[in-house]
C-alpha positions in Angstrom: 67.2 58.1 57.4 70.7 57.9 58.9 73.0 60.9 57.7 76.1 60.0 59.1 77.2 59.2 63.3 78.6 62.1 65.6 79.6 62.1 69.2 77.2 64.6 70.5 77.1 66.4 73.7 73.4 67.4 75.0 73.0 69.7 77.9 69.5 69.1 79.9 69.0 65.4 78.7 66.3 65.2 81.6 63.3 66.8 79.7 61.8 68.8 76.8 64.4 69.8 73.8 67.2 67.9 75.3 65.5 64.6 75.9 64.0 64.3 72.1 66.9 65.2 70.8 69.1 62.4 72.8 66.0 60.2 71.4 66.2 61.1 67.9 70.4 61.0 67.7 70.8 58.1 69.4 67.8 56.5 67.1 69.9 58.0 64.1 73.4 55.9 65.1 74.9 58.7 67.1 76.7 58.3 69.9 75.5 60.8 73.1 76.2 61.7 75.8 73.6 63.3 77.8 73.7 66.0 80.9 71.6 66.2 83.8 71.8 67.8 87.7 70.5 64.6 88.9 70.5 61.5 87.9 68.6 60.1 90.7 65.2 61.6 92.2 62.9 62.9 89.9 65.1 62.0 87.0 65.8 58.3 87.8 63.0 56.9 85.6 64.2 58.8 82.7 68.0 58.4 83.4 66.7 54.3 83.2 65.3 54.8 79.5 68.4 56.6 78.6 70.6 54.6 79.8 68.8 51.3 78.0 68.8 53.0 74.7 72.7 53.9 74.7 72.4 57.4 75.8 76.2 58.1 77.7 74.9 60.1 81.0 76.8 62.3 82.9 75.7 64.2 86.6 76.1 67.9 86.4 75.1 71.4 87.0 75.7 73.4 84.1 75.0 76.3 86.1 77.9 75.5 88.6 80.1 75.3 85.2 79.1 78.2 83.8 79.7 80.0 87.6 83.1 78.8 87.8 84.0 79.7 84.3 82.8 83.4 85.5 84.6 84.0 88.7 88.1 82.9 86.8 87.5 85.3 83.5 
């Protein structure tokens, strides 16, 4: 059932929460774009299957983000 199509951000696209819920919004007609440290290594494989299903990915470290955002509060 396809409610309606979003741009969605997910953080942590790699694995777990993040990576069904790429699945399932991009399945749905959404378009995503998907966050991960790596994009290479251990997360190539699943950056691949992404990537071929239209998932949008982006290489970052939300912890560096949330670090800067910190020091300049």
């Amino acid at each position: 059932m396809r409610i309606m199509s979003n741009k969605i951000l997910i953080t942590g696209a790699s694995s777990g929460f993040g990576l069904l819920t790429a699945k399932a919004l991009i399945d749905n007609g959404n378009t995503v774009v998907g966050t991960m440290r790596s994009i290479g290594g251990k997360n190539e494989e699943v950056a691949k299957e992404l990537s071929s299903i239209g998932v949008h990915l982006v290489e970052i470290d939300d912890q560096e983000i949330y670090l800067d955002w910190h020091v300049l509060r």
